[in-house]
Each structure stands twice: as structure tokens, then as C-alpha cells.
C-alpha positions as a printed Julia matrix, in Angstrom:
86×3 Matrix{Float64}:
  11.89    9.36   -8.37
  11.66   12.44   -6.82
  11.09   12.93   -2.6
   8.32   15.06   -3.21
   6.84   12.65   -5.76
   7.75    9.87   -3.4
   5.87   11.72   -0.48
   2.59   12.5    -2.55
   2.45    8.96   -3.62
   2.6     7.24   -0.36
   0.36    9.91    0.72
  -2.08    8.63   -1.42
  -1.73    5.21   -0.72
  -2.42    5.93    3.28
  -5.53    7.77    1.9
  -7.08    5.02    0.04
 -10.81    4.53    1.63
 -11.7     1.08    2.29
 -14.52    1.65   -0.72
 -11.57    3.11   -3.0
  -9.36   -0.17   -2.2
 -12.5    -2.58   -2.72
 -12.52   -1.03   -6.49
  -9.07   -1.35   -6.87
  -9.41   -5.28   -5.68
 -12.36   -6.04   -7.8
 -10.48   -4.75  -10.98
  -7.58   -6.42  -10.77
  -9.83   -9.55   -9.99
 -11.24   -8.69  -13.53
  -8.45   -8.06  -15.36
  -6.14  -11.17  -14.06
  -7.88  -13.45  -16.29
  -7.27  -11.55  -19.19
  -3.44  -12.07  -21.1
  -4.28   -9.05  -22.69
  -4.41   -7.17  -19.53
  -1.57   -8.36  -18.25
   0.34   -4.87  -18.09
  -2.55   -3.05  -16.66
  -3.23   -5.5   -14.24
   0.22   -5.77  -12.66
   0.53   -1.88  -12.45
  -2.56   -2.49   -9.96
  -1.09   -4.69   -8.18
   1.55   -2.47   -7.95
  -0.74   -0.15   -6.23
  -2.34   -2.8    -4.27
   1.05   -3.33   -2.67
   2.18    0.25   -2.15
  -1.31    0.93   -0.26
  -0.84   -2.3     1.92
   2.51   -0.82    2.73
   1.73    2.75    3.51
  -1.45    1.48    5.84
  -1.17    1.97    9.57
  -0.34   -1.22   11.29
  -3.91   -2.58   12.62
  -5.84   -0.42   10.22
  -4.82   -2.6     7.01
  -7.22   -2.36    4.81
  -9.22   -5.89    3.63
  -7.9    -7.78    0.74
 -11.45   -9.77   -0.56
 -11.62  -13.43   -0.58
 -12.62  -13.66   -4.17
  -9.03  -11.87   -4.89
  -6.76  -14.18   -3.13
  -8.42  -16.78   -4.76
  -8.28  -15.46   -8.42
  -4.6   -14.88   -7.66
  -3.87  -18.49   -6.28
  -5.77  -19.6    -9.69
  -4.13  -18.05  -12.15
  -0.68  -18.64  -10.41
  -1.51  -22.3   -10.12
  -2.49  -22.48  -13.77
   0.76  -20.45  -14.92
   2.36  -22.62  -12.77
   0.82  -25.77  -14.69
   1.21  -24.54  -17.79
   5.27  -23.7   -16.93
   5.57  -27.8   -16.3
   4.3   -28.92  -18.79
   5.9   -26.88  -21.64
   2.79  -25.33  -23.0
């Protein structure tokens, strides 16, 4: 990837508005559920990441409740679902 590509997409990332990350958040809480989202959904989290990263220190922006807790689900139940060979 290219330095100037680089630069305009952290950039954007350390622009994301609190309102712009909230959307992000509540999409990926409705795609994780669905298998057939699974590519979409982990390109968001992708950019979840990346803005996390780019934020100032203190000025983080606020990952919802109802996220974490999707994401803990669905990892548990992968997780399940790994043990017991279905």
C-alpha cells in the first residue's frame, strides 16, 4: 500500500465522529450473526480496529455494550461448536 494511501486512510480513521463510529458498531452488531455476512462483517471490523488505533489516546471513541457482547456470543458459540465437531 501506498504512503499516501496509507496517510488518507488513517486520516480517516482519526476523523470518524462518535455518531459515524456508533453506525459502524451497530452494523457489524447486525451482520455478526449472519454466516453469510461473514466477509463483510470482518472488513468492518477491520475498520473498527484501524479507527481505535488512529484515535488520540483519551479521546477513544466508545465501543457499545451490545457489541462486546454480540462478539463474546458468537465467539463463545464458534468456540462450542469447534469442540464438539459440529
Amino acid at each position: 500500500m501506498s504512503g499516501s494511501i496509507l496517510e488518507n486512510v488513517i486520516k480517516k480513521a482519526k476523523d470518524t465522529s462518535q455518531e459515524e463510529f456508533d453506525s459502524l458498531c451497530s452494523t457489524i452488531d447486525e451482520l455478526i450473526v449472519n454466516p453469510e455476512k461473514a466477509a463483510e462483517c470482518c472488513g468492518l471490523i477491520r475498520q473498527l480496529f484501524l479507527t481505535l488505533q488512529a484515535s488520540e489516546v483519551g479521546a477513544e471513541p466508545r465501543i457499545p455494550s451490545s457489541l462486546v457482547s454480540s462478539i463474546l456470543q458468537y465467539a463463545s458459540s464458534s468456540q462450542r461448536q469447534k469442540t464438539s465437531g459440529v
